[in-house]
C-alpha positions in Angstrom: 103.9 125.9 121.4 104.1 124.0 124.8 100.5 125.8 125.8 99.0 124.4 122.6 100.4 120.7 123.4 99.4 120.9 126.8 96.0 121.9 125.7 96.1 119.0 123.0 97.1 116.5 125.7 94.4 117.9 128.6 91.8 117.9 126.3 91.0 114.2 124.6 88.2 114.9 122.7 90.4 115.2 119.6 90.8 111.3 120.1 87.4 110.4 120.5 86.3 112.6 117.3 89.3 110.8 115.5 88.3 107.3 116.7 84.4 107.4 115.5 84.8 109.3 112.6 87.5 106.4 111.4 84.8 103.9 112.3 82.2 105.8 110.6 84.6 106.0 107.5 85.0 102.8 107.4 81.4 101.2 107.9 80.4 104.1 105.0 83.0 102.6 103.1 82.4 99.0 103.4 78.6 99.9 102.5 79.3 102.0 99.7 81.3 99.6 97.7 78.8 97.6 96.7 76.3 100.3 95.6 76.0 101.1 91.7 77.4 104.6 92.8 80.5 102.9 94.1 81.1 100.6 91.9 81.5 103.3 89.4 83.7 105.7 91.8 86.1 102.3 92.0 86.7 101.9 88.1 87.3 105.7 87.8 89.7 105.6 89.9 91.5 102.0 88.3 90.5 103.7 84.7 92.5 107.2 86.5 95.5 104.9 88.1 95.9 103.0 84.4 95.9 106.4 82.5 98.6 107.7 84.7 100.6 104.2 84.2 100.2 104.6 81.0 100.7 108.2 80.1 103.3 109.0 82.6 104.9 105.4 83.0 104.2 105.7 86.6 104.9 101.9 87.3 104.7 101.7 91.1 100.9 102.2 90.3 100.6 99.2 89.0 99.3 96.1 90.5 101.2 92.9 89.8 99.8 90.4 87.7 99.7 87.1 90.3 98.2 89.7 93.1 95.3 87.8 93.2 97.1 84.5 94.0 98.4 86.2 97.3 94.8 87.4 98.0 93.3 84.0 97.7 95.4 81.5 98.6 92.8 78.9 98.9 91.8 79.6 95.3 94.7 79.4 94.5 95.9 75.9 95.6 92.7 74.5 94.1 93.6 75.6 90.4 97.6 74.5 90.7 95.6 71.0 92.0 93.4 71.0 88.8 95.7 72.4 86.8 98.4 69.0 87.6 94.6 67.0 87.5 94.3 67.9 83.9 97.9 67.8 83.4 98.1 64.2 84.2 94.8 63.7 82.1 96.4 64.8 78.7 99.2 62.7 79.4 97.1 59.9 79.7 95.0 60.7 76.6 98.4 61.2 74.4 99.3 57.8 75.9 95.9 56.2 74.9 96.4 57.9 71.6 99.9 56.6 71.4 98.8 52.8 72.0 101.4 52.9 74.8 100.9 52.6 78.7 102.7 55.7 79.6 104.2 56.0 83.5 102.2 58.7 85.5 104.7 61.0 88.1 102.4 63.2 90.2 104.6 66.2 90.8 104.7 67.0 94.5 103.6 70.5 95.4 106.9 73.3 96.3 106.1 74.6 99.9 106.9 78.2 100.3 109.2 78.9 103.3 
């Protein structure tokens, strides 16, 4: 036991092997992706994840609904902003509708500590 961890340690190969083939791995992945082959190897896999969710109730499978918003937060502020944009708009319009002059509060945006 102490040879073979000797050995493992005196002889680095192993690292360099692991190192590029993780490289490799990941360039082939990043490339294969967007192919039609991968493309189709992805939603098997979400199609195989959402069977097992639902068949076996295996929840911790499941991605949460508002991922995306902690993916994108750029996208993300830009929608709440239009979102409050057309908020304010159909306030107005009701008002207009109304005949009254209706008084406009912009909501101020919550900061996440």
């Amino acid at each position: 036991m102490i040879e073979t961890i000797s050995q493992m340690f005196g002889d680095r190969l192993w690292i360099y092997t692991a190192i590029a083939g993780a490289l490799i791995g990941a360039a082939f992945l990043a490339w294969f992706k967007g192919t039609r082959a991968g493309l189709w190897c992805y939603s098997l896999f979400d199609r195989t994840l959402d069977y097992l969710v639902d068949r076996w109730g295996w929840t911790w499978l499941q991605e949460p609904v508002d991922a995306w918003r902690k993916k994108y937060p750029k996208i993300t502020n830009k929608i709440d902003e239009l979102q409050s944009s057309i908020n304010v708009l159909e306030l107005r319009i009701k008002s207009l509708e109304n005949g009254k002059k209706a008084k406009i509060i912009k909501q101020k945006k919550e900061t996440k500590k």
